[in-house]
C-alpha positions in Angstrom: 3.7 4.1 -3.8 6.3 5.1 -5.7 6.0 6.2 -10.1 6.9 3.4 -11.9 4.6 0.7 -10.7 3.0 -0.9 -13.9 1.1 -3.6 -12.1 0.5 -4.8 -8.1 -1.7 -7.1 -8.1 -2.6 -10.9 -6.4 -2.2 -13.4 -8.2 -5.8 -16.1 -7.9 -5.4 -18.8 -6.2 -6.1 -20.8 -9.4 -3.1 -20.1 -10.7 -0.5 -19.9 -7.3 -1.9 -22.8 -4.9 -0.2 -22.6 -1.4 2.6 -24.3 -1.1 2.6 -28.1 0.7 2.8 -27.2 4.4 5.6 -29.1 5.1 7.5 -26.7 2.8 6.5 -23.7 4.5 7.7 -24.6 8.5 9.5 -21.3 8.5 9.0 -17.9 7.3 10.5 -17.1 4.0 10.3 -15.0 1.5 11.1 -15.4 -2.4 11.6 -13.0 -5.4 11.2 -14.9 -8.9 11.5 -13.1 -12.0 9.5 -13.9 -15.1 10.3 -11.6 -17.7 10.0 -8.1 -16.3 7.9 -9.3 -13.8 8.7 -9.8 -9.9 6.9 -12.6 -8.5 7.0 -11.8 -4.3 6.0 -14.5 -2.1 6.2 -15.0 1.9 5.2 -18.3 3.8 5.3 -19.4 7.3 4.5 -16.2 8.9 1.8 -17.7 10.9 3.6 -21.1 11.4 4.6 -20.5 15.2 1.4 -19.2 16.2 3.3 -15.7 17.6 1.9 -13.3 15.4 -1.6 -15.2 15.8 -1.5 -14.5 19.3 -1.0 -10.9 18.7 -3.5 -10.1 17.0 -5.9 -12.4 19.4 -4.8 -9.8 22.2 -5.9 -6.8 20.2 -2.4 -6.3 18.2 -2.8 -5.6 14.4 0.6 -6.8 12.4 1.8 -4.7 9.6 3.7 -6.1 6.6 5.9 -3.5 4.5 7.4 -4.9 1.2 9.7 -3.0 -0.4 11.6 -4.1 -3.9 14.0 -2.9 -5.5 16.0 -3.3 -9.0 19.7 -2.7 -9.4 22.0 -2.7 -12.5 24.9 -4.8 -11.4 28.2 -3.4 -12.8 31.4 -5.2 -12.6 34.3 -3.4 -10.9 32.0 -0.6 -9.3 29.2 -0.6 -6.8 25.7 -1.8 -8.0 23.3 1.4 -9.2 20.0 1.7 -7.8 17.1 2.1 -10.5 13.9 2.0 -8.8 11.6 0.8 -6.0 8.5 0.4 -4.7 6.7 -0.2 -1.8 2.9 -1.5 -0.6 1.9 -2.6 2.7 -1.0 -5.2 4.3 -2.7 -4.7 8.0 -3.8 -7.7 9.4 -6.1 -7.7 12.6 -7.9 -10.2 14.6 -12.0 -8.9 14.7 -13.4 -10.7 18.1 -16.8 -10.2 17.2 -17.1 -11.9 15.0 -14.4 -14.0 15.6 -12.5 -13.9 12.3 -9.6 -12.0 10.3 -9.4 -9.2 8.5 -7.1 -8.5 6.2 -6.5 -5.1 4.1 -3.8 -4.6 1.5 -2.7 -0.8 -0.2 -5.3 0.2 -2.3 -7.6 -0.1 0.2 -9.0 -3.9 -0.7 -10.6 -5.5 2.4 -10.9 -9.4 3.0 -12.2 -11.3 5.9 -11.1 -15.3 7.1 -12.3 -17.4 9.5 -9.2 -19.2 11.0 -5.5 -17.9 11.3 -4.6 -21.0 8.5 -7.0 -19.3 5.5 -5.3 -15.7 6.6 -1.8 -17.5 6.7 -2.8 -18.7 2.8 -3.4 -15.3 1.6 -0.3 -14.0 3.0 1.0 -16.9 0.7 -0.6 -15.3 -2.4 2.1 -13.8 -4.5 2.2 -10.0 -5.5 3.2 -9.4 -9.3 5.3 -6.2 -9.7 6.2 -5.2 -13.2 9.6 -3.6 -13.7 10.5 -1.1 -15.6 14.3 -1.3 -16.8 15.7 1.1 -19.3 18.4 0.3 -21.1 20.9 -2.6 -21.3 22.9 -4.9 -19.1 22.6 -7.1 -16.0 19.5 -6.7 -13.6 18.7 -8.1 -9.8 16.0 -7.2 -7.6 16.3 -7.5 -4.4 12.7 -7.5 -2.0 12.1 -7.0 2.0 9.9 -8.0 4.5 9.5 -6.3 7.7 6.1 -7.7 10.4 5.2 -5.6 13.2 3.3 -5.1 15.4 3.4 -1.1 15.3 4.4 1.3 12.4 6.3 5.0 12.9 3.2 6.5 12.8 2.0 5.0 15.9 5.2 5.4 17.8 5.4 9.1 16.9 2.2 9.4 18.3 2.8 7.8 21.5 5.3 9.9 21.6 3.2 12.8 21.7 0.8 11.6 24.0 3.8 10.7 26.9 4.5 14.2 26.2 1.3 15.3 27.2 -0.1 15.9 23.7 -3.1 13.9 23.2 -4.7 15.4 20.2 -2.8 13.3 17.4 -4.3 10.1 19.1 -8.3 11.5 19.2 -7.6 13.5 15.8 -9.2 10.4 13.8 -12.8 11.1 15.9 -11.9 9.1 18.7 -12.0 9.9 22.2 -9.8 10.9 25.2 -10.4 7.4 26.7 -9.8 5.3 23.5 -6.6 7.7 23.1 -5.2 6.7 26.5 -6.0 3.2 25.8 -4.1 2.9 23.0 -0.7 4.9 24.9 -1.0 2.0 27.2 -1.2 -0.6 24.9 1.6 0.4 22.7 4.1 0.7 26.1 3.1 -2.6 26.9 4.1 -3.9 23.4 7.8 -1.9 24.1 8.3 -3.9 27.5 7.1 -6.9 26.7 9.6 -7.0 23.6 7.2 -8.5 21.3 8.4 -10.2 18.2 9.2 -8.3 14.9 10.3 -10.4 12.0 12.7 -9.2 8.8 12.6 -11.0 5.9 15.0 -10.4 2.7 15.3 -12.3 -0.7 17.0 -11.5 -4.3 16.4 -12.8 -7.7 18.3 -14.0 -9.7 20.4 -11.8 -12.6 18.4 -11.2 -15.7 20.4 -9.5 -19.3 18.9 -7.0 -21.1 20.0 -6.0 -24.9 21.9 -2.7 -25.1 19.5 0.0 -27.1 20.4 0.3 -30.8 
């Protein structure tokens, strides 16, 4: 996570109740400023049952956010200020039949039907911003879903080189290592779904320093 971030934090359900579901048919994702605070909310990621399915079959689905806050300047090109990114893992546990979710910062949450996960995916995150000095400020927020991040593909990369130690190096074993190459090739050929979300804010002024 980058320097800079003041607060990232879920907002209760008290005070952001999900949205009606006939507003939320297909993903979205919005940006809302409120002061120096970014509001960042998705919807509908479940809606079409894909990414359920996923992570039924054993897929987990990753969710990178990343916002940003520009300056915008008239008559020259926008200048970059800051970001930040966080991330969520969401995964299907068959056991006991339920979903588990876990956000950066390590906070772990369990559901018991793809709807209450799909609701606290719906939970805003609150980022404050940190602007110095004066003018005109946007921030603009992404979305990427997955079903795989880098770090797996570099590592079945390795192991269809014949390296296999980056897959057991978490204690696992040759077997889950090889089960998990296989997987991931399957997830390449069948050309499973990956969804990119982006959304920006309205401008907001701020005072020139005295």
């Amino acid at each position: 996570m980058r320097p800079g971030l003041v607060v990232l934090a879920l907002l209760g359900a008290a005070t952001a109740p999900p949205l009606p579901r006939a507003a939320a048919q297909a993903p979205a994702l919005t940006v809302i400023l409120q002061k120096d605070v970014a509001r960042v909310q998705a919807t509908g990621l479940l809606t079409d049952g894909k990414f359920t399915s996923l992570m039924r079959s054993g897929f987990p689905l990753r969710l990178h956010y990343r916002l940003e806050l520009w300056r915008a300047r008239s008559g020259w090109f926008d200048q970059h200020i800051s970001d930040w990114s966080w991330d969520a893992v969401a995964r299907h546990d068959p056991l006991a039949d339920d979903f588990v979710l876990i956000r950066t910062g390590g906070a772990v949450a369990r559901y018991g039907s793809a709807e209450d996960l799909e609701h606290a995916f719906e939970v805003p995150y609150r980022v404050t911003l940190k602007a110095k000095g004066g003018g005109n400020f946007y921030v603009l927020c992404r979305l990427e879903v997955t079903t795989l991040n880098d770090t797996d593909l570099e590592e079945l990369t390795r192991w269809l080189k014949g390296d296999v130690s980056p897959a057991v190096s978490g204690g696992g074993n040759l077997g889950d290592a090889l089960a998990r190459g296989a997987q991931r090739i399957l997830v390449r050929i069948a050309g499973l779904p990956r969804l990119a979300l982006e959304a920006r804010s309205a401008t907001f002024s701020r005072p020139e320093p005295n």
